[in-house]
Phi, psi and omega in degrees: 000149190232173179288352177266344148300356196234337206267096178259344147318322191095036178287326236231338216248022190310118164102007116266209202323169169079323199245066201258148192050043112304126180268183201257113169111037172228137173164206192253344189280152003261018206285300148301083179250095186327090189351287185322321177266048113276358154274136172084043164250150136262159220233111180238129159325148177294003152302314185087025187288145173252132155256332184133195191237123183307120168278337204191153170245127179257138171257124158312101211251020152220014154276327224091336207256139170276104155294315191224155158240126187286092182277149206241141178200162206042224211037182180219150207024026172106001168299094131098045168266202184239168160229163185223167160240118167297092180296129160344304159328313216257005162259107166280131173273129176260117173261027152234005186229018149069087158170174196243159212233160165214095194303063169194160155262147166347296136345295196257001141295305194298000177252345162281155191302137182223206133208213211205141189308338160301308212216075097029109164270174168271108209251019121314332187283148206278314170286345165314292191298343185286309176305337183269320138342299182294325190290331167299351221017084174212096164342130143319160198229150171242158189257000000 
């Protein structure tokens, strides 16, 4: 599923039912995006590679800033997947096939630090983040 599928506001869709004196292709997307219909996009490698799917956006709730987005990746119907945290930085949105690009492959995910819907790490701990940060190769952000 992609976000103009999930945008039930009319963010993405300017100039139909709803958006009357809106010209076509003016709205806040994609510069701007609403969270919600960005959960449950999918996440493909520069490869063209299926990685999985955004689960969840964490927010800093004293930068403001979206850290991480949490990608769901193997198992099956929700069965023995993984989850990852994803620094935010390190996801492109490609608008044109509507998903986020991820600079890694399928390998190296699977090698990334990851966890299970059960065990949450403490993604506030600075070294976690510094570590989740480095595997990606992505600065850090100060708050």
């Amino acid at each position: 599923m992609n976000y103009e599928e999930r945008d039930k506001l009319g963010i993405y869709k300017a100039g139909v039912d709803g958006g009357i004196g809106r010209d076509a292709g003016q709205g806040p997307g994609p510069a701007l995006m609403g969270a919600e219909t960005l959960i449950g996009n999918d996440v493909y490698s520069r490869q063209a590679e299926k990685l999985g799917e955004v689960k969840e956006i964490m927010l800093d709730m004293r930068s403001g800033r979206i850290s991480y987005a949490v990608l769901s990746f193997g198992g099956f119907l929700g069965m023995g997947e993984k989850l990852f945290a994803i620094p935010w930085s390190a996801l492109t949105l490609d608008t044109m096939n509507k998903r986020f690009m991820l600079d890694v492959d399928k390998e190296q995910l699977a090698r990334a630090p990851g966890f299970d819907k059960d065990t949450w790490p403490d993604m506030a701990n600075p070294e976690w983040a510094e570590g989740i940060h480095a595997y990606y190769g992505r600065p850090m952000y100060s708050i």
